[in-house]
Backbone as CSV, one residue per row, in Angstrom:
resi,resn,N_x,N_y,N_z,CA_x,CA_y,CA_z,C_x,C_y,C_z
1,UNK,-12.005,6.121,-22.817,-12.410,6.758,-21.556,-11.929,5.937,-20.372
2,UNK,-12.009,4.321,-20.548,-11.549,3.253,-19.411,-10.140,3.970,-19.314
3,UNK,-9.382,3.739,-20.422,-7.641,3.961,-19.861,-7.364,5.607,-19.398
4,UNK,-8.332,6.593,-19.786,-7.982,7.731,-18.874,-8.052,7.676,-17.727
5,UNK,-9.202,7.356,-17.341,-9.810,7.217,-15.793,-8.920,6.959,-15.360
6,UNK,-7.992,5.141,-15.697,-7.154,4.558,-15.078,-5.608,5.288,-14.829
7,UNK,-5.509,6.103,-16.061,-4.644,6.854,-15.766,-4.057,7.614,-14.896
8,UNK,-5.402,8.221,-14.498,-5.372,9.574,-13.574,-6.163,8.722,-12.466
9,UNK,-6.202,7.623,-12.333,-6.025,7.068,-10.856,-4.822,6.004,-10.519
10,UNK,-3.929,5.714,-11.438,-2.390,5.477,-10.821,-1.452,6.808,-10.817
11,UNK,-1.514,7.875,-11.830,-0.700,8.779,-11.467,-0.778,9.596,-10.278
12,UNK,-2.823,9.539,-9.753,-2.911,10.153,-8.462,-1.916,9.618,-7.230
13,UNK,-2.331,8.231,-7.312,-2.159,7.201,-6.433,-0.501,7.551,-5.795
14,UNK,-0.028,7.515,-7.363,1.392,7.543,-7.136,2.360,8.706,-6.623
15,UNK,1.874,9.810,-7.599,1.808,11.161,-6.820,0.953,12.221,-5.927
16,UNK,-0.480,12.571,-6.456,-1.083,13.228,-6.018,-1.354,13.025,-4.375
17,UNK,-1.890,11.071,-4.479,-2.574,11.021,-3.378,-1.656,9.845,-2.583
18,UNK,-0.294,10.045,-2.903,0.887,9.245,-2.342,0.670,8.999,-1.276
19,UNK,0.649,7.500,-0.866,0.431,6.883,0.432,0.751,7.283,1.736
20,UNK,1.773,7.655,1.102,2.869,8.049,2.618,3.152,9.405,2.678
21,UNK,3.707,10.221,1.672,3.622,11.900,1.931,1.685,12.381,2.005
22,UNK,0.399,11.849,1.353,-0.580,12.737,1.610,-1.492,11.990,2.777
23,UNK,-1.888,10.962,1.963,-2.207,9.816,3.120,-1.627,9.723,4.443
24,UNK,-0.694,9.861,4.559,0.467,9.534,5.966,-0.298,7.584,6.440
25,UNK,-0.142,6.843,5.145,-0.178,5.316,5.433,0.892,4.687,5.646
26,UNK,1.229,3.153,6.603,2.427,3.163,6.027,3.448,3.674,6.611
27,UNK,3.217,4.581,7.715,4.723,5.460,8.302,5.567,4.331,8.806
28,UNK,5.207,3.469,9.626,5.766,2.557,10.117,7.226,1.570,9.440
29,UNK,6.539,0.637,8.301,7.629,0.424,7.320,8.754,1.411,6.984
30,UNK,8.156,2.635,6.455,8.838,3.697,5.760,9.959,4.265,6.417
31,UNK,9.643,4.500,7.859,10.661,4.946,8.669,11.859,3.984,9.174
32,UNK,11.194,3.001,9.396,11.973,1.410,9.637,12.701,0.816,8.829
33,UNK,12.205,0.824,7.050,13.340,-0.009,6.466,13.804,0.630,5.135
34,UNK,13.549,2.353,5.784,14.520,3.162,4.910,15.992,3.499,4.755
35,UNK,16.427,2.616,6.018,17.644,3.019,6.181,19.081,2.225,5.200
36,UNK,18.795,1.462,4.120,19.486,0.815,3.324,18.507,0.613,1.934
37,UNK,19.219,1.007,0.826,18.548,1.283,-0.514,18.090,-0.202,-0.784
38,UNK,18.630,-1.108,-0.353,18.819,-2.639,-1.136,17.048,-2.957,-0.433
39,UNK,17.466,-2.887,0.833,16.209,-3.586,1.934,14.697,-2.729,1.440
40,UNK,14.918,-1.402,1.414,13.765,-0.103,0.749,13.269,-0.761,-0.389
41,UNK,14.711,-1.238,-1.459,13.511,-1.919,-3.046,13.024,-3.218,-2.462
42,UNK,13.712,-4.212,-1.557,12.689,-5.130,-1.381,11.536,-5.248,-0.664
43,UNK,11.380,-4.195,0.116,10.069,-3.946,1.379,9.607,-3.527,0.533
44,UNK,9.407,-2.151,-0.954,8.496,-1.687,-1.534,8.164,-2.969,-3.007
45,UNK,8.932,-3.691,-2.879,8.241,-4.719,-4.039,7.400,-5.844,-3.581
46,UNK,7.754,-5.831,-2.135,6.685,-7.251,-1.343,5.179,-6.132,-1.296
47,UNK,5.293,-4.902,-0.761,4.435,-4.157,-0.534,3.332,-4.077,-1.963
48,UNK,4.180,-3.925,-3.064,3.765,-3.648,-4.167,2.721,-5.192,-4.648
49,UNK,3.383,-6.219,-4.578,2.839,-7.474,-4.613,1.904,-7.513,-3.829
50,UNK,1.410,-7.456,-2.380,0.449,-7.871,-1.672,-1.204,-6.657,-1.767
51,UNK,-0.482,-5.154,-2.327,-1.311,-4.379,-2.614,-1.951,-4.834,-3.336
52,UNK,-1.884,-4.932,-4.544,-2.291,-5.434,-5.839,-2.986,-6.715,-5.806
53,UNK,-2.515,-7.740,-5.196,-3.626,-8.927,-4.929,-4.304,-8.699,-3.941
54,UNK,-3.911,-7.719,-2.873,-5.234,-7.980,-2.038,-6.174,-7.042,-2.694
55,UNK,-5.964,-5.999,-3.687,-6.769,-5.127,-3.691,-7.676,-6.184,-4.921
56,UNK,-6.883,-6.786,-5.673,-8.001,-7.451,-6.254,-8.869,-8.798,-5.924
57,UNK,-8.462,-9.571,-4.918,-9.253,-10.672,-3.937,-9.677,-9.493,-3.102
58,UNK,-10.161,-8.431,-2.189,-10.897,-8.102,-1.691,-12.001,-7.400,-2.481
59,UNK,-11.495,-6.793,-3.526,-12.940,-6.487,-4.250,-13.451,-7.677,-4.399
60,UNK,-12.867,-9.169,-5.146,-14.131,-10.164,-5.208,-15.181,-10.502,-3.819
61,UNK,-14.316,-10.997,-3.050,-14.798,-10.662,-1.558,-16.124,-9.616,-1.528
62,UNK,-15.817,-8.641,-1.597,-16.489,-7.991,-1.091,-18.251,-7.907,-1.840
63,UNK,-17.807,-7.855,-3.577,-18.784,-7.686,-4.677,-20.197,-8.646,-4.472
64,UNK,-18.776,-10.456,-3.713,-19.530,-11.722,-4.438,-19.712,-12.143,-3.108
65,UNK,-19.263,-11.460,-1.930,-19.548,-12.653,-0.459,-20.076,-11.746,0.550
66,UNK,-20.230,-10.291,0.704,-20.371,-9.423,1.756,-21.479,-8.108,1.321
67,UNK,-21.431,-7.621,-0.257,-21.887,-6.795,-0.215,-23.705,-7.394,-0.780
68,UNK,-24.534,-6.640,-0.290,-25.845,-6.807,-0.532,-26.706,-7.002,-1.962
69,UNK,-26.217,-7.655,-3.163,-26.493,-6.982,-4.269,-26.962,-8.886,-4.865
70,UNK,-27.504,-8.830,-6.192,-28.126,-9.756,-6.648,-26.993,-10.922,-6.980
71,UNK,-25.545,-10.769,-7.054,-24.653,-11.452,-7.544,-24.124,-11.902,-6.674
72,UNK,-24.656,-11.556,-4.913,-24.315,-12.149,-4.082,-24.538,-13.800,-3.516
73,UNK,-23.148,-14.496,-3.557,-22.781,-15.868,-3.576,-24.387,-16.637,-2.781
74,UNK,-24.003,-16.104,-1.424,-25.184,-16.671,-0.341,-26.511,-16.032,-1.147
75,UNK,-26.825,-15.471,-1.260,-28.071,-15.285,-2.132,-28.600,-16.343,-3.547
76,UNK,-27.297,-16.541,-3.857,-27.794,-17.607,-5.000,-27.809,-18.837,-4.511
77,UNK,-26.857,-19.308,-3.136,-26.672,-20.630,-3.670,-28.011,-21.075,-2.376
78,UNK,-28.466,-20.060,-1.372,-29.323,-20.494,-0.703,-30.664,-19.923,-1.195
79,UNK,-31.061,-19.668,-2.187,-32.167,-18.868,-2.549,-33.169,-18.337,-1.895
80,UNK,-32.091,-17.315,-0.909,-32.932,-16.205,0.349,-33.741,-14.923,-0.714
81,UNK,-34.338,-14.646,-0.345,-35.538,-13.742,-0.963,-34.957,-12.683,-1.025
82,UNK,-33.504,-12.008,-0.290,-33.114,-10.479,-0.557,-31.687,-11.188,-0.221
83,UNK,-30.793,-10.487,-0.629,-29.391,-10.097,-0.269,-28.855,-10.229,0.496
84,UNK,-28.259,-11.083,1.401,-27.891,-10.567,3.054,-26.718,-9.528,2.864
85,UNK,-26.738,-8.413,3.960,-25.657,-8.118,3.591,-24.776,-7.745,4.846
86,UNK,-23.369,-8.219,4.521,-22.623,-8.617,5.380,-21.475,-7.622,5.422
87,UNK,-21.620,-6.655,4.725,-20.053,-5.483,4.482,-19.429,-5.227,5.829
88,UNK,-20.447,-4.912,7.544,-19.309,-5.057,8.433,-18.783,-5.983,8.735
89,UNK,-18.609,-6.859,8.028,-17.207,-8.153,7.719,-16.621,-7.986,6.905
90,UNK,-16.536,-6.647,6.369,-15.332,-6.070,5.192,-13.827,-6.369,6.104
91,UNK,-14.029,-5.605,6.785,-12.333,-5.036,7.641,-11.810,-6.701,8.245
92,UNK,-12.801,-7.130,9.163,-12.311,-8.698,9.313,-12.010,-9.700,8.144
93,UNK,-12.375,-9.439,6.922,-12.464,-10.064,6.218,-10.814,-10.097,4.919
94,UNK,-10.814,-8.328,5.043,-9.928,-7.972,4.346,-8.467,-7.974,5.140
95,UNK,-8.199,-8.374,6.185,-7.140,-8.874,7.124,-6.862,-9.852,6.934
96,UNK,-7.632,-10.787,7.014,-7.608,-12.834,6.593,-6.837,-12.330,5.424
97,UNK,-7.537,-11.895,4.642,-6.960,-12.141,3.011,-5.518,-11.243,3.078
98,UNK,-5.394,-10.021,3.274,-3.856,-9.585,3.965,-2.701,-10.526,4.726
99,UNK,-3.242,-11.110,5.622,-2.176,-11.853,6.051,-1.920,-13.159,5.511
100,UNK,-2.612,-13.663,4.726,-2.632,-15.051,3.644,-1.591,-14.392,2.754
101,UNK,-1.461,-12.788,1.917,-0.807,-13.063,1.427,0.629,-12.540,2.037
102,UNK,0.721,-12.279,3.121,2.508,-11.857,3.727,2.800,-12.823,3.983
103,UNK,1.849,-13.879,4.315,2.650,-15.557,5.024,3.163,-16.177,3.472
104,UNK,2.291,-15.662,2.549,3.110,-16.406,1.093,4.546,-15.256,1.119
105,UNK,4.260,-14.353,0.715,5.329,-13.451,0.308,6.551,-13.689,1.185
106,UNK,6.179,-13.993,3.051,7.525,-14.003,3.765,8.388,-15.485,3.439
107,UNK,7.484,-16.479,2.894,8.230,-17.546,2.738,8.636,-17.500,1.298
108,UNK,8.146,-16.902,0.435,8.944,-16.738,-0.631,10.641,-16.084,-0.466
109,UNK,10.323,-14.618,0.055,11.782,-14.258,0.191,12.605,-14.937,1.248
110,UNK,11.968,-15.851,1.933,12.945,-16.509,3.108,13.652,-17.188,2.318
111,UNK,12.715,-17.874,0.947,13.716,-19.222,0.661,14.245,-18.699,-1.034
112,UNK,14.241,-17.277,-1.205,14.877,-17.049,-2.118,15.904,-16.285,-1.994
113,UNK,16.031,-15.098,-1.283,16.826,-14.282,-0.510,16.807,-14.097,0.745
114,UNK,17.641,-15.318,2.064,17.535,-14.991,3.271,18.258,-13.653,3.269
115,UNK,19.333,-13.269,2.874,19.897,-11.892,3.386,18.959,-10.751,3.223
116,UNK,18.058,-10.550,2.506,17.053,-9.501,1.985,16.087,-9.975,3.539
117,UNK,15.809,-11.197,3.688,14.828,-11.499,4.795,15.019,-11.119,6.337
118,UNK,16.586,-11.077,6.403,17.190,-10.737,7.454,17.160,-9.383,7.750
119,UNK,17.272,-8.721,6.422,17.669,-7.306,6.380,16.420,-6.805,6.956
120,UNK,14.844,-7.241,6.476,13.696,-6.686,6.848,12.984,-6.896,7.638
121,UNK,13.481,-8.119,8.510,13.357,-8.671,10.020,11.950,-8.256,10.423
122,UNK,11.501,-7.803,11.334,10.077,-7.478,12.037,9.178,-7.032,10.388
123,UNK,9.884,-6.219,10.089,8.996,-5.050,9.392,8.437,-6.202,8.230
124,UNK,8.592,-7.562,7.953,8.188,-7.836,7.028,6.973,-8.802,7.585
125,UNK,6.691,-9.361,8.205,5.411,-10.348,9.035,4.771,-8.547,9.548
126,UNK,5.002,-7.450,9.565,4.132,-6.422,10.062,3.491,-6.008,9.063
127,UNK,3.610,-6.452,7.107,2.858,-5.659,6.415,1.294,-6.480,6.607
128,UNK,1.218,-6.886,7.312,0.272,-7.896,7.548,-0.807,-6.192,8.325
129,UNK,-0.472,-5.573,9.222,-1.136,-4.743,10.044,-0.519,-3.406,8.998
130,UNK,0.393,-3.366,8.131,0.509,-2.224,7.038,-0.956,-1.621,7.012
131,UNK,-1.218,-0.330,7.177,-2.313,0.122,7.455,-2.395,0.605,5.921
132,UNK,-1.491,0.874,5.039,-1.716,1.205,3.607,-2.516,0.398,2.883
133,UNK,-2.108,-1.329,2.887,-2.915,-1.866,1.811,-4.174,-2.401,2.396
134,UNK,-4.127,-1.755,3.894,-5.631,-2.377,4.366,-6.241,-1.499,3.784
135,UNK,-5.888,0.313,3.949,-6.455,1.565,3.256,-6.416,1.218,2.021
136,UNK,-5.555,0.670,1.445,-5.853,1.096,-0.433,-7.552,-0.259,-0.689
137,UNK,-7.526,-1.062,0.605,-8.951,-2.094,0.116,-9.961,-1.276,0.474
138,UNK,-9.638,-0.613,1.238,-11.217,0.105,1.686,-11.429,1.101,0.990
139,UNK,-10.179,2.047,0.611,-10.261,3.025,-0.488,-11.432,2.498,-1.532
140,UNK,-10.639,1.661,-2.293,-11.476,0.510,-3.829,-13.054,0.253,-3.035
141,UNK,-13.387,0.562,-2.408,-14.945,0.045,-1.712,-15.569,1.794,-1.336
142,UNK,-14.684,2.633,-0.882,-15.170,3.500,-0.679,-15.541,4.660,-2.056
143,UNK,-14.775,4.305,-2.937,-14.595,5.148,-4.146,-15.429,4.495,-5.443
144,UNK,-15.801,3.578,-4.779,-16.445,2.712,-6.152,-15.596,2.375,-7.015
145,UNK,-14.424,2.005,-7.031,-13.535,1.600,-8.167,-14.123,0.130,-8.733
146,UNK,-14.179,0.139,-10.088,-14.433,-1.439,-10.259,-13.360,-2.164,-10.807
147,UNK,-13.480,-3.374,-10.981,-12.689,-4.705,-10.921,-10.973,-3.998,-11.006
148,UNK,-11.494,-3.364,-12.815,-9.933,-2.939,-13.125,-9.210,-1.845,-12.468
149,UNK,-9.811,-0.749,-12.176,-9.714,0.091,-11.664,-8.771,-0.367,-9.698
150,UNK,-9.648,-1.695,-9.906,-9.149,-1.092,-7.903,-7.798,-2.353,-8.106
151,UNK,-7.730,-3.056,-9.454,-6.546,-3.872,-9.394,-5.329,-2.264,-9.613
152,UNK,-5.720,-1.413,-10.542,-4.425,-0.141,-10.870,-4.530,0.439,-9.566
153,UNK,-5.112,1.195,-8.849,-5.481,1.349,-7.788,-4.256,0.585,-6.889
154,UNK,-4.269,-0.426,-6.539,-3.327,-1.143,-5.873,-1.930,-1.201,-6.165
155,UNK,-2.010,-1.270,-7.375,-0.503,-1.142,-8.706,0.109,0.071,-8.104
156,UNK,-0.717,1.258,-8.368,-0.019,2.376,-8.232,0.231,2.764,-6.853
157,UNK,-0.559,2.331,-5.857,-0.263,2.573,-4.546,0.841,1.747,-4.214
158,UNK,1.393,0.652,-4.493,2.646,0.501,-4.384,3.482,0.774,-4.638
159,UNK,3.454,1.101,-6.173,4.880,2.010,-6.568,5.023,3.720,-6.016
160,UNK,3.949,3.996,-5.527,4.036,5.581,-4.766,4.990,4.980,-3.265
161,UNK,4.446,3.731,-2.936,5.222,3.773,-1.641,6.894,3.399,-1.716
162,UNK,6.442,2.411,-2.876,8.180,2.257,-3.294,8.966,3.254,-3.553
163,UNK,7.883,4.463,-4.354,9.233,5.454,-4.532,9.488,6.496,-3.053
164,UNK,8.659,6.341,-2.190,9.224,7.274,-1.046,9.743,6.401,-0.527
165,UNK,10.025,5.345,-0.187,10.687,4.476,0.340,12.151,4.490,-0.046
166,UNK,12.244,4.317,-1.627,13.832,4.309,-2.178,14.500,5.638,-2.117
167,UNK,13.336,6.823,-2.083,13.739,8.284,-1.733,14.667,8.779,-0.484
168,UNK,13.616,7.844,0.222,13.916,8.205,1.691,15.354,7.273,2.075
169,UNK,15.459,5.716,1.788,16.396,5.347,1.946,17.973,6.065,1.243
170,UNK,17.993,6.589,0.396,18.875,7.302,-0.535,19.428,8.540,-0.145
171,UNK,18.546,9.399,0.877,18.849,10.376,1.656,19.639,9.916,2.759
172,UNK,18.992,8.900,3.155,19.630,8.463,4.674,21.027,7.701,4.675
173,UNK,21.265,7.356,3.307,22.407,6.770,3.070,23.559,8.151,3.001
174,UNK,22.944,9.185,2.415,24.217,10.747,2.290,23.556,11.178,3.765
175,UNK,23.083,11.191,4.565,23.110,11.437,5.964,24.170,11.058,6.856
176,UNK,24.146,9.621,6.143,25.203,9.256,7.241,26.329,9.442,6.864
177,UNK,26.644,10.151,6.100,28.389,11.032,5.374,28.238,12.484,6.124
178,UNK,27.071,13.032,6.004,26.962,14.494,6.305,27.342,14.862,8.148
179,UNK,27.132,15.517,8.020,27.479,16.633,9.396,26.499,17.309,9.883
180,UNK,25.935,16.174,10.189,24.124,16.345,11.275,24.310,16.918,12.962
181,UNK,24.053,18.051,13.506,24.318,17.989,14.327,23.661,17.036,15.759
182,UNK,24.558,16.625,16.682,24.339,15.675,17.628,22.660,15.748,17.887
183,UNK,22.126,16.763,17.915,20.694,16.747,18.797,19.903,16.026,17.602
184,UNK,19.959,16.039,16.617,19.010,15.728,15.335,19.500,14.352,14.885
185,UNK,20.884,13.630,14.827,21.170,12.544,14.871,20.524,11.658,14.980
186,UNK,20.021,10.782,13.443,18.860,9.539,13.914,17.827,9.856,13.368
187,UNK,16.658,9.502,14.046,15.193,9.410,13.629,15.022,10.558,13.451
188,UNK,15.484,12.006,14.906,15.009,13.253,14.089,15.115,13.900,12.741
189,UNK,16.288,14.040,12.510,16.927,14.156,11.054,15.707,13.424,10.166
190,UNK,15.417,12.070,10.284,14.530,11.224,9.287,13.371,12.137,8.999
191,UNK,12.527,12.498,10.866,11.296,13.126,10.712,11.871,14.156,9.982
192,UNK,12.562,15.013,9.630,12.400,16.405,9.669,12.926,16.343,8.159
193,UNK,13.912,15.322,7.367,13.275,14.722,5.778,11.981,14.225,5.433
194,UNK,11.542,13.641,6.046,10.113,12.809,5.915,8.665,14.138,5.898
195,UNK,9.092,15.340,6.421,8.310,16.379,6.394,8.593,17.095,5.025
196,UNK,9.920,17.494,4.987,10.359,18.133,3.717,10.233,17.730,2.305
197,UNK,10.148,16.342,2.477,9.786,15.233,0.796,7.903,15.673,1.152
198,UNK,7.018,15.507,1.966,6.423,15.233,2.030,5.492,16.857,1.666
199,UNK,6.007,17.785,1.580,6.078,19.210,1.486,6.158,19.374,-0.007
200,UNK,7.664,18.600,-0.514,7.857,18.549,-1.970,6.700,17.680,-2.954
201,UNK,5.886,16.699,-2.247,5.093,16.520,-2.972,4.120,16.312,-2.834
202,UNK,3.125,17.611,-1.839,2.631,18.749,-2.136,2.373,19.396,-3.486
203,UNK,3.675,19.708,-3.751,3.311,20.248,-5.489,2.772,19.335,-6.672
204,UNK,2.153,18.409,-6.381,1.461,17.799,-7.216,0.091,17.828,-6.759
205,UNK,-0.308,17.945,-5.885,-1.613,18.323,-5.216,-2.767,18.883,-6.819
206,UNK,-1.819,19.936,-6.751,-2.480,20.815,-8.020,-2.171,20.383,-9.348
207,UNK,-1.742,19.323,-9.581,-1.840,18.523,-11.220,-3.007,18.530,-11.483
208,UNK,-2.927,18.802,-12.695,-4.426,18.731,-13.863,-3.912,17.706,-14.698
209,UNK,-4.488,16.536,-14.576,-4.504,15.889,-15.969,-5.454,16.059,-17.355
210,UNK,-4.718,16.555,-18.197,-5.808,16.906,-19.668,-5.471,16.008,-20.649
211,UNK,-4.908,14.775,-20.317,-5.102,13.881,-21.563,-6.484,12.641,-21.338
C-alpha cells in the first residue's frame, strides 16, 4: 500500500500536478534558462537536488522544531508542560534551509563546471526565491505527506520541472531555425509554447491510476 501511494504521488507530481504546466511554479527559471538544452539539464538537476533535500530537512524542521506535537525538540529538552508551537516560522524557516542549500549547490557547479555556471548566471543564486521548492515544502506540510512520502514528493517535483524545462529548451532550439514571424519573435513565441505544452498536459489531469 506504502509503494502505491508513493507511486501515484511522483507520477502526479511529475505529470498530473506538474510544477510548471498546472501549478504555474517556477515560471521564472523555466522561461530564463530554457533557451539552451545543455544549461535546461543543468538548472533542472540543481533544482532536482535542492527539492529533494529541502523537502526532506524541512519536514524534520518542521515535525521536530516548529510543529506543536509531543516529539517536539523544545518540549523535551525544556520540559514545558504543552508543545510550543511555532509553525508561523515554517516559511522563515524553510528559506534558511533553501538558501543553505543553493549556496552548496552554486559552489559545487562553480568549481566543477564553470561553463555550465556561466551559462546559468542570475538564474542559479535565484533558486534560492524558486517559488517551486519553497511550494513543494509547504505542499509536504499541507498534504500531510510523511517522512517518505514528502522525500518522493520532492524527487518527483523535480523531475516534472526538469522535463518541461528540457521540453521547452528543445523547442526553442527548432525556433530559432523556423520562420517566426517578426511580432512574436522571442519571449512571445516562448509564452505562446509555454501555453500550448501546458494545454498538452492537461491531458493527464484525468489519469486514473489502478495499480
Amino acid at each position: 500500500m506504502e509503494l502505491k501511494s508513493l507511486m501515484i504521488i511522483a507520477i502526479g507530481a511529475i505529470f498530473i500536478n506538474n510544477f510548471v504546466f498546472a501549478r504555474f511554479l517556477g515560471i521564472c527559471p523555466y522561461i530564463g534558462v530554457s533557451k539552451q538544452l545543455d544549461s535546461a539539464i543543468g538548472m533542472g538537476a540543481a533544482v532536482t537536488f535542492v527539492l529533494t533535500l529541502a523537502s526532506t530537512v524541512t519536514y524534520l524542521i518542521y515535525q521536530y522544531l516548529l510543529a506543536p506535537v509531543p516529539a517536539n525538540v523544545f518540549y523535551k529538552i525544556f520540559s514545558l508542560e504543552q508543545p510550543p508551537d511555532l509553525t508561523f516560522l515554517k516559511t522563515i524557516a524553510f528559506i534558511l534551509v533553501i538558501a543553505g542549500f543553493v549556496q552548496f549547490v552554486e559552489m559545487v557547479i562553480q568549481k566543477m563546471s564553470p561553463t555550465l555556471y556561466k551559462a546559468l548566471g542570475i538564474y542559479l543564486p535565484l533558486i534560492t526565491t524558486n517559488c517551486a521548492i519553497l511550494g513543494a515544502a509547504l505542499l509536504n506540510i499541507d498534504l500531510s505527506y510523511n517522512f517518505l512520502q514528502s522525500i518522493v514528493h520532492g524527487l518527483a517535483a523535480g523531475i516534472g520541472f526538469t522535463i518541461a524545462l528540457v521540453l521547452m529548451a528543445g523547442i526553442r532550439e527548432k525556433l530559432e531555425l523556423a520562420e517566426v514571424p517578426r511580432a512574436l519573435q522571442g519571449i512571445p513565441i516562448t509564452f505562446i509554447m509555454a501555453g500550448l505544452m501546458a494545454i498538452a498536459f492537461l491531458g493527464f489531469s484525468g489519469l486514473k491510476l489502478g495499480f
